[in-house]
C-alpha positions in Angstrom: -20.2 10.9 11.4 -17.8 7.7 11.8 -14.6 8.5 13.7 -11.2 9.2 11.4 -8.9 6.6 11.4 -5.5 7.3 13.1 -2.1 6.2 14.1 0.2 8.3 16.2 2.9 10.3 13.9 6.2 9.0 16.2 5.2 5.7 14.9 5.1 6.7 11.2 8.8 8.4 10.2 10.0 8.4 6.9 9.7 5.3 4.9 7.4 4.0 7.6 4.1 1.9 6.6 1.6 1.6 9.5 -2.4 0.2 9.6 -4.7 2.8 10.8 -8.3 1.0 10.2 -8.6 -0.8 7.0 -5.8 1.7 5.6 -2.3 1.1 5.1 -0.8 4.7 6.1 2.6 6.0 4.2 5.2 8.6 4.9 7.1 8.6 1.5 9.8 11.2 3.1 7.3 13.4 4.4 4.3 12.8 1.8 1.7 11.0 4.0 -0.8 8.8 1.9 -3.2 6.4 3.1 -4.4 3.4 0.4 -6.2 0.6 1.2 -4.7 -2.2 2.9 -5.8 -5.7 0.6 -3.5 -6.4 -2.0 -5.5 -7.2 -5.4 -3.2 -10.0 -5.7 -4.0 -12.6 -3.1 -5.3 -10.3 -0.5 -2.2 -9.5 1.8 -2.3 -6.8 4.5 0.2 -3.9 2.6 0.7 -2.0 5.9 3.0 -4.9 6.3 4.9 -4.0 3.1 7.6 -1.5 2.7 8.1 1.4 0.4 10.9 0.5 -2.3 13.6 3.5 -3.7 10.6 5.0 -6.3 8.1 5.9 -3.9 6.1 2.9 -4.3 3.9 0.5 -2.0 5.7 -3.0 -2.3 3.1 -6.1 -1.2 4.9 -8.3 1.5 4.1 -11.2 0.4 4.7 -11.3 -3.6 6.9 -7.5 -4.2 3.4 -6.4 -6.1 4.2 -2.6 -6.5 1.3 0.2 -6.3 1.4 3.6 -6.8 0.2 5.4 -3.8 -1.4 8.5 -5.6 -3.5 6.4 -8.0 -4.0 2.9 -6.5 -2.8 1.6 -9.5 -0.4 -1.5 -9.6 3.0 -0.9 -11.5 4.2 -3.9 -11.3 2.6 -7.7 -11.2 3.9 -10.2 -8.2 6.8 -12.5 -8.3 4.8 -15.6 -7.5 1.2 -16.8 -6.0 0.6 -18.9 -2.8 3.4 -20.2 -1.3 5.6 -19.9 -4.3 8.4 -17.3 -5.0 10.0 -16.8 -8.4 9.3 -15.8 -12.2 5.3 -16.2 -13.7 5.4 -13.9 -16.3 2.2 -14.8 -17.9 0.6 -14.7 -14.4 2.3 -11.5 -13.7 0.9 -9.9 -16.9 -2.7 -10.7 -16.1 -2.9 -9.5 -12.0 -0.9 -6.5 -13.4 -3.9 -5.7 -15.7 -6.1 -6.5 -13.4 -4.5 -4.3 -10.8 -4.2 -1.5 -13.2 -8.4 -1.5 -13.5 -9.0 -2.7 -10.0 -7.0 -0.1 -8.2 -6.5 0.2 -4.1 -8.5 2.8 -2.7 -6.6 6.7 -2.0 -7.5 8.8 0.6 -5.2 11.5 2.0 -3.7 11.6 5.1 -2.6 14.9 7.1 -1.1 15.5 10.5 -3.3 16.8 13.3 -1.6 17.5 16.5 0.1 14.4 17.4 -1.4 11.8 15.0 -1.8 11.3 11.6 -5.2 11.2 10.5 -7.1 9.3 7.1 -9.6 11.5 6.1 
């Protein structure tokens, strides 16, 4: 049986996103989650992002939003490559696609001093 993936729970206070693995762990104001880390956009590591005021997972790299109970991406990014601004055609289509190709959920509980992605 493969080892759980963990990252110590005094790194992870509220509004915190850490890696543990290939998982990018959450505590949404006490609601740990654990998605997977790869933004469907252009493949950014999301335990980089940050967790904007509705709960969501916000990419680092483009402000791609996902939902952290389904996977799903709310919102499209604000740009591709090394650009930064408005592509709302672009947007539109990585949004559908994000919507269909969705992060991976798992859940994430406290055990003893570490939170743990089962």
């Amino acid at each position: 049986m493969p080892k759980p993936h963990h990252v110590p729970a005094a790194e992870l206070p509220p509004g915190a996103v850490r890696p543990a693995g290939p998982w990018a762990v959450v505590n949404a104001d006490g609601r740990l989650s654990a998605v997977s880390r790869r933004c469907r956009h252009q493949l950014a590591d999301l335990s980089e992002g940050s967790l904007d005021a509705d709960g969501c997972l916000v990419c680092p790299w483009h402000q791609a939003r996902y939902d952290l109970h389904t996977g799903e991406m709310v919102s499209g990014p604000r740009g591709f490559l090394g650009y930064h601004g408005p592509t709302p055609g672009y947007t539109g289509l990585v949004k559908r696609l994000g919507q269909v190709v969705r992060l991976r959920v798992r859940r994430a509980h406290r055990q003893g001093t570490d939170v743990v992605v089962d």
